[in-house]
C-alpha positions as CSV (number, residue, x, y, z in Angstrom):
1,X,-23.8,7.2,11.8
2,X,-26.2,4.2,11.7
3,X,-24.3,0.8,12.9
4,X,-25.4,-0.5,9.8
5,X,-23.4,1.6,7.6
6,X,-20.2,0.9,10.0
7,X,-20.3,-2.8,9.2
8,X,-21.0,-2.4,5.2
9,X,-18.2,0.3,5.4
10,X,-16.3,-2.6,7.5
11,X,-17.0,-5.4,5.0
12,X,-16.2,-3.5,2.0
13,X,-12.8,-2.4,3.8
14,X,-11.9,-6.5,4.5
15,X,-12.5,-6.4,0.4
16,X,-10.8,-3.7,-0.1
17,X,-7.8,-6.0,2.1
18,X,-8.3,-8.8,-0.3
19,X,-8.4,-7.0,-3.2
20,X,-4.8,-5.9,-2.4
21,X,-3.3,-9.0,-1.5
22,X,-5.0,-10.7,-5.0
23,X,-2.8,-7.6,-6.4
24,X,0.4,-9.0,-5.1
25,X,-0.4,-11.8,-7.2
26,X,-1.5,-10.2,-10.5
27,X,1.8,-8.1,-10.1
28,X,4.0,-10.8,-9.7
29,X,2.4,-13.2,-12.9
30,X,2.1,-9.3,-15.2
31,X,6.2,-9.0,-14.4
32,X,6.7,-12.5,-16.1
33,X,6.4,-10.4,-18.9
34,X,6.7,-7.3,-18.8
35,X,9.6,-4.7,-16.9
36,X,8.7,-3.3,-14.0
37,X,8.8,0.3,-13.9
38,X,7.4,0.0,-17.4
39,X,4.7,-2.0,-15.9
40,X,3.9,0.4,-12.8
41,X,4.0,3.1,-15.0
42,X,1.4,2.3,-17.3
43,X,-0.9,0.4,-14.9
44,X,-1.3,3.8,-12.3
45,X,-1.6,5.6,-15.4
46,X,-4.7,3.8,-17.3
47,X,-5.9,3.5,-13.5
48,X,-6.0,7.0,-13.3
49,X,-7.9,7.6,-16.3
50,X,-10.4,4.7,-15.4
51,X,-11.1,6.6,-11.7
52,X,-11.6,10.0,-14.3
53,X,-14.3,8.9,-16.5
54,X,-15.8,7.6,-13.5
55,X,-15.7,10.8,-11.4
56,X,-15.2,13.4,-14.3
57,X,-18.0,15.9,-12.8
58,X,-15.6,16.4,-9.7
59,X,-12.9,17.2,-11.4
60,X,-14.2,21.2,-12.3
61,X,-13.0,24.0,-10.6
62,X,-9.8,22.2,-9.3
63,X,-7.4,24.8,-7.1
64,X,-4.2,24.9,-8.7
65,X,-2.5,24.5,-5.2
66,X,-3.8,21.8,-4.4
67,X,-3.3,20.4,-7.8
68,X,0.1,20.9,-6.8
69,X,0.1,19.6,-3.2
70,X,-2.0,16.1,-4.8
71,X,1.1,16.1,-7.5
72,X,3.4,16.2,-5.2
73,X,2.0,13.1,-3.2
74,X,2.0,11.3,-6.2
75,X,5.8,11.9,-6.9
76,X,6.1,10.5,-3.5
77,X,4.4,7.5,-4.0
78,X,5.8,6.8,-7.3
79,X,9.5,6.5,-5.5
80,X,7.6,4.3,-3.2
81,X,6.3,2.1,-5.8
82,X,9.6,2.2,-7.6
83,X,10.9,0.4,-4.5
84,X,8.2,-2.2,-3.9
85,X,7.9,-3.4,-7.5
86,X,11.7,-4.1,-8.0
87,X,11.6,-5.8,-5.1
88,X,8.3,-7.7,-6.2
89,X,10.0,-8.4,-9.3
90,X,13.7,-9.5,-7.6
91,X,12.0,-11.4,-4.6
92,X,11.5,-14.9,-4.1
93,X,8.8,-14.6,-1.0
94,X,5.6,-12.6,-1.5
95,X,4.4,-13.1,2.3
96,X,7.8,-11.8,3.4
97,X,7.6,-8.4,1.3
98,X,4.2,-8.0,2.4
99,X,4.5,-7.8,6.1
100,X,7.9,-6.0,5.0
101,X,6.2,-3.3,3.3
102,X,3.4,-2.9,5.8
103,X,6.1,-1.4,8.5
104,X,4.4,1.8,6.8
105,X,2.2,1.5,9.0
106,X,4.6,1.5,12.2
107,X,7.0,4.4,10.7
108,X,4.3,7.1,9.8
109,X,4.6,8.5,13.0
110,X,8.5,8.3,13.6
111,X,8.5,9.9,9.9
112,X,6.2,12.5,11.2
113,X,8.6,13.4,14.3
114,X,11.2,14.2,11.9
115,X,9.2,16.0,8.9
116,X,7.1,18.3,11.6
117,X,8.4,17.8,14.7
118,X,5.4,16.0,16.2
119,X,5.4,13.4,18.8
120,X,4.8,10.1,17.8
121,X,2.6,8.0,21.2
122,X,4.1,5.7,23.4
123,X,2.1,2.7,21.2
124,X,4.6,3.9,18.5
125,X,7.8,3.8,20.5
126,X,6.8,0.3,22.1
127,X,5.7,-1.2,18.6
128,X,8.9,-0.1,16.9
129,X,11.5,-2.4,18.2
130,X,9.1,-5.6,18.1
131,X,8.8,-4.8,14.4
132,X,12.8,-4.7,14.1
133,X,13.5,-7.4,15.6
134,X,11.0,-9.2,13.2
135,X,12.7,-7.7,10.3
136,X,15.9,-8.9,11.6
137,X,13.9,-12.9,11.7
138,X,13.0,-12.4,7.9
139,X,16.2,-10.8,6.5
140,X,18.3,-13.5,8.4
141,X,16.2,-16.3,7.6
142,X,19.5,-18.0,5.7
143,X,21.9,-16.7,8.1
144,X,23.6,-13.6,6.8
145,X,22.4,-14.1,3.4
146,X,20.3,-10.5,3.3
147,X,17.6,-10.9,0.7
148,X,18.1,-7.4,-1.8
149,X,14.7,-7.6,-2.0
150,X,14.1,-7.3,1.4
151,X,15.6,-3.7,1.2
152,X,13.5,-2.8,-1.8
153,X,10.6,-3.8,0.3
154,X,11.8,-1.7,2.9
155,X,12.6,1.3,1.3
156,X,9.0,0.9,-0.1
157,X,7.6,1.2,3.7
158,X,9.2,3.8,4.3
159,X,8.1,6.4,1.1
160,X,4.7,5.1,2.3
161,X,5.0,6.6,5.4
162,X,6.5,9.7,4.0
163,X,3.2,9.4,1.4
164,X,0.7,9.3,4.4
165,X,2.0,11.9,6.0
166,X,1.9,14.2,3.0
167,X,-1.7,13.4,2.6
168,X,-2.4,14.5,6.6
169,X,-0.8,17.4,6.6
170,X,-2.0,19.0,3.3
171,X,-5.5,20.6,3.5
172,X,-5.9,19.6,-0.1
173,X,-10.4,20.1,-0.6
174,X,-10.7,18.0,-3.5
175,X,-13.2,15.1,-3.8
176,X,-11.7,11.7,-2.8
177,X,-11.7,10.0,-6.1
178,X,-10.0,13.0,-7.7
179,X,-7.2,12.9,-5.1
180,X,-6.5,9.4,-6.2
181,X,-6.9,10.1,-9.7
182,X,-4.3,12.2,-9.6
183,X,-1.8,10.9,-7.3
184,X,-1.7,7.2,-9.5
185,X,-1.5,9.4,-12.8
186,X,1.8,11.4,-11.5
187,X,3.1,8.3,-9.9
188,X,2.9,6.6,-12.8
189,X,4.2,9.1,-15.5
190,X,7.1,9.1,-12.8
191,X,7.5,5.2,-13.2
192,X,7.1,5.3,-17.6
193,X,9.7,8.3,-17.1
194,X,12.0,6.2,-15.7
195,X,11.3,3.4,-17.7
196,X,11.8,4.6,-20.9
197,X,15.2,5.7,-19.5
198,X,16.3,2.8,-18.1
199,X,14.6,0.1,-19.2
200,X,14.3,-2.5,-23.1
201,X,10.7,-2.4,-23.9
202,X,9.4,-6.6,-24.8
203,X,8.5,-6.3,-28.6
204,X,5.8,-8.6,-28.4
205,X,3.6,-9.6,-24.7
206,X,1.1,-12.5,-24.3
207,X,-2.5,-12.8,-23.7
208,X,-1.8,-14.5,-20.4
209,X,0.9,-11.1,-19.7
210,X,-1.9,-8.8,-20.6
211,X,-4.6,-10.6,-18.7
212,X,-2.4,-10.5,-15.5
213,X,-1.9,-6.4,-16.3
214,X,-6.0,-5.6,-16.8
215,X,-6.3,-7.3,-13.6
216,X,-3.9,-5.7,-11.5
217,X,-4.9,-2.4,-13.1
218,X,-8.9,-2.9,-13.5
219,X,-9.0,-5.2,-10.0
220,X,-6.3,-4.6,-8.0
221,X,-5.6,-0.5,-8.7
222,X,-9.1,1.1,-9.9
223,X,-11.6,-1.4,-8.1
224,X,-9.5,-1.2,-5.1
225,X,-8.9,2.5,-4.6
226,X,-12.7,3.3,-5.2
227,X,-13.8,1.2,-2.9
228,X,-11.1,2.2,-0.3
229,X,-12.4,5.5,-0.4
230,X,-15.4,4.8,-0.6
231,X,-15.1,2.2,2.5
232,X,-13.5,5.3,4.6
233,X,-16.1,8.0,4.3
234,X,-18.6,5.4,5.9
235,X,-16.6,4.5,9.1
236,X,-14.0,5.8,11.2
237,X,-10.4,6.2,10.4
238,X,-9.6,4.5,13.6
239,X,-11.8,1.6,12.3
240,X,-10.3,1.6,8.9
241,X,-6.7,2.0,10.2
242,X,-6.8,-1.8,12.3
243,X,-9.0,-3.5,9.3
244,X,-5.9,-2.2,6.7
245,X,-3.7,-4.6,8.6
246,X,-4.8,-7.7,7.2
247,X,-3.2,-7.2,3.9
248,X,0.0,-8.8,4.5
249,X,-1.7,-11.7,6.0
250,X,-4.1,-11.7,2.9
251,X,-0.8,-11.8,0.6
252,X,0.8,-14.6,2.4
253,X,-2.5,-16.7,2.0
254,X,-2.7,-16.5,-1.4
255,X,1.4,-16.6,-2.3
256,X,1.0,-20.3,-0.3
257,X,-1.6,-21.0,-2.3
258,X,-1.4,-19.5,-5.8
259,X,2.7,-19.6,-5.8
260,X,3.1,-22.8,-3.2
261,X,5.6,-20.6,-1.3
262,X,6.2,-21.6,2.1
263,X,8.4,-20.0,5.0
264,X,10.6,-21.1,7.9
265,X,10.0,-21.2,11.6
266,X,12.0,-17.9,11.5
267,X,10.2,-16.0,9.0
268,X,7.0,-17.0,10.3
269,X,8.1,-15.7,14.0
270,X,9.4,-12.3,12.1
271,X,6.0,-11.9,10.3
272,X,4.1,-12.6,13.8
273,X,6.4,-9.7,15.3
274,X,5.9,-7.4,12.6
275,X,1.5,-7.9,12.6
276,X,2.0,-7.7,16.6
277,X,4.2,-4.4,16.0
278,X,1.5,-3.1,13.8
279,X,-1.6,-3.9,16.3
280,X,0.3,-2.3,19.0
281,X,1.2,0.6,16.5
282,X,-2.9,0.7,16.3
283,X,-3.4,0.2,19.8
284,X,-5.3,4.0,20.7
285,X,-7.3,3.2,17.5
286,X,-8.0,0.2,18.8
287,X,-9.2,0.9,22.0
288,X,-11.6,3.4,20.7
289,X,-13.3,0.8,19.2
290,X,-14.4,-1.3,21.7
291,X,-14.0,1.9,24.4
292,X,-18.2,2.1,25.1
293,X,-20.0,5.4,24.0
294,X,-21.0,7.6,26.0
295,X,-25.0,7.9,26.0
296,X,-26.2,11.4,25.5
C-alpha cells in the first residue's frame, strides 16, 4: 500500500481519537438531562440506523450465523456500555475514567488466556502491573475514599476486552459498516431494555439536552465508527492499535478545558502509569512500525 494512503489512514485515525474524547463530553452535558441507560439505548440505536441507510446495499444476503455471532458482540458491548455510562453519569473526573476505561487495551490479552487458552506476550505480562499500580494512584487519590465510579469505569474495560476478543475470534464475512450496524443496534436495544425496566423516563427534555444527544449520536457514535473503519482498512492494525491510545489523553484535554476539571499529583502519576502500561502493552506493534522493511 502507497505511504500516502498510510498517513491519510493515520490522520483520519487521530480524528477518529478526537472524535471520541469530544464524545466524553457530549455524553456527560446529554446525561444532565436525560437517564443513562435510557440515553445509551437510544443513541446506539438511531446510530445504528444512520450507519444502515448509509450502507443499506451491504446489508443483502447476510448469513444468519453470523448475524448471530455480530449479535452476540453487541450484547457484549451493551454490558460494557452499561458500565461506562453509569460511571460517566456518577463520576466527578472524566480524564480519570478515561485512562480507566482504556485498560481494555492492556486486558484483551489476559481475557484471551482465559476465554481460549492463548498466551498473552511478555509486553502484556510486563505492562499489566504498571497499569495497576496506576489504578491504585487514581482510586486512592483521597486516601481510601474509592471513587464507585472508578469501578464502573473498570468493569467497562474489562467487557471491552471481552468485546475485542469476540470480534477476533469470530470469522464473521460481513462488510465492516454492517458489523457495526449491528453490534450498536443490539447493544442499544439491550440498554432501552433495561431502561424501561429500571429507569423514570424525563416528561419533558431541553433543546440544549437534545443538542448534546444528536451530537454524541450524529458526531461522536455514527461519524466516529465510519470513519474508524474506514481509517483501519487503509493501514495496519498494528498502526491503528498505538494511534487508538490517545483517547484518554484526548478526554483529559478537553474535560480541563470544557469542564475545568483538574487532577492531583497522584492521579496525574496513575494516568502516566496507565498510558506507559498501554505503550508497553503495544510494544510488538510498535516495533513493527519503525522495524525497516525489507527491500524485495
Amino acid at each position: 500500500m502507497k505511504q500516502g494512503a498510510h498517513f491519510k489512514a493515520e490522520l483520519i485515525l487521530v480524528l477518529v481519537t478526537i472524535l471520541a474524547g469530544f464524545g466524553w463530553i457530549f455524553s456527560k452535558e446529554a446525561l444532565a438531562g436525560l437517564p443513562p441507560l435510557f440515553f445509551m439505548g437510544v443513541r446506539f440505536i438511531v446510530a445504528g440506523f444512520v450507519l444502515f441507510l448509509a450502507g443499506q446495499k451491504y446489508f443483502r444476503g447476510l448469513d444468519w450465523q453470523n448475524v448471530k455471532q455480530a449479535s452476540l458482540v453487541g450484547l457484549v458491548m451493551g454490558i460494557s456500555m452499561m458500565f461506562w455510562v453509569t460511571g460517566l453519569d456518577q463520576g466527578s473526573n472524566l480524564g480519570v475514567g478515561a485512562f480507566i476505561t482504556s485498560l481494555g487495551v492492556v486486558l484483551v490479552p489476559v481475557v484471551a488466556r482465559y476465554m481460549f487458552g492463548a498466551r498473552p506476550p511478555l509486553s502484556i505480562w510486563v505492562a499489566l502491573p504498571i497499569a495497576v499500580i496506576g489504578l491504585g494512584f487514581l482510586a486512592l487519590n483521597n486516601g481510601m475514599n474509592f471513587e464507585l465510579s472508578h469501578l464502573y469505569f473498570l468493569g467497562a474495560a474489562i467487557g471491552s476486552a471481552f468485546q475485542l476478543n469476540l470480534l477476533s475470534r469470530f470469522s464473521m464475512r460481513m462488510h465492516a459498516l454492517v458489523l457495526t450496524a449491528i453490534q450498536l443496534t443490539v447493544a442499544g436495544g439491550f440498554l432501552l431494555f433495561l431502561s424501561l425496566l429500571t429507569e423514570s423516563l424525563p416528561y419533558s427534555v431541553s433543546m440544549a439536552v437534545g443538542g448534546w444527544f444528536l451530537l454524541s449520536t450524529l458526531v461522536a457514535s455514527s461519524l466516529r465508527f465510519f470513519l474508524q473503519t474506514y481509517g483501519m482498512s487503509l493501514t495496519p492494525v498494528s498502526h491503528a492499535a498505538v494511534i487508538m491510545n490517545l483517547e484518554p489523553v484526548w478526554t483529559a484535554i478537553f474535560a480541563v478545558i470544557w469542564f475545568s476539571e483538574s487532577m492531583a499529583s497522584g492521579q496525574i502519576f496513575g494516568c502516566v502509569l496507565i498510558f506507559i502500561a498501554m505503550v508497553v502493552s503495544r510494544w510488538p506493534q510498535i516495533r513493527a512500525i519503525f522495524k525497516p522493511s525489507k527491500s524485495i
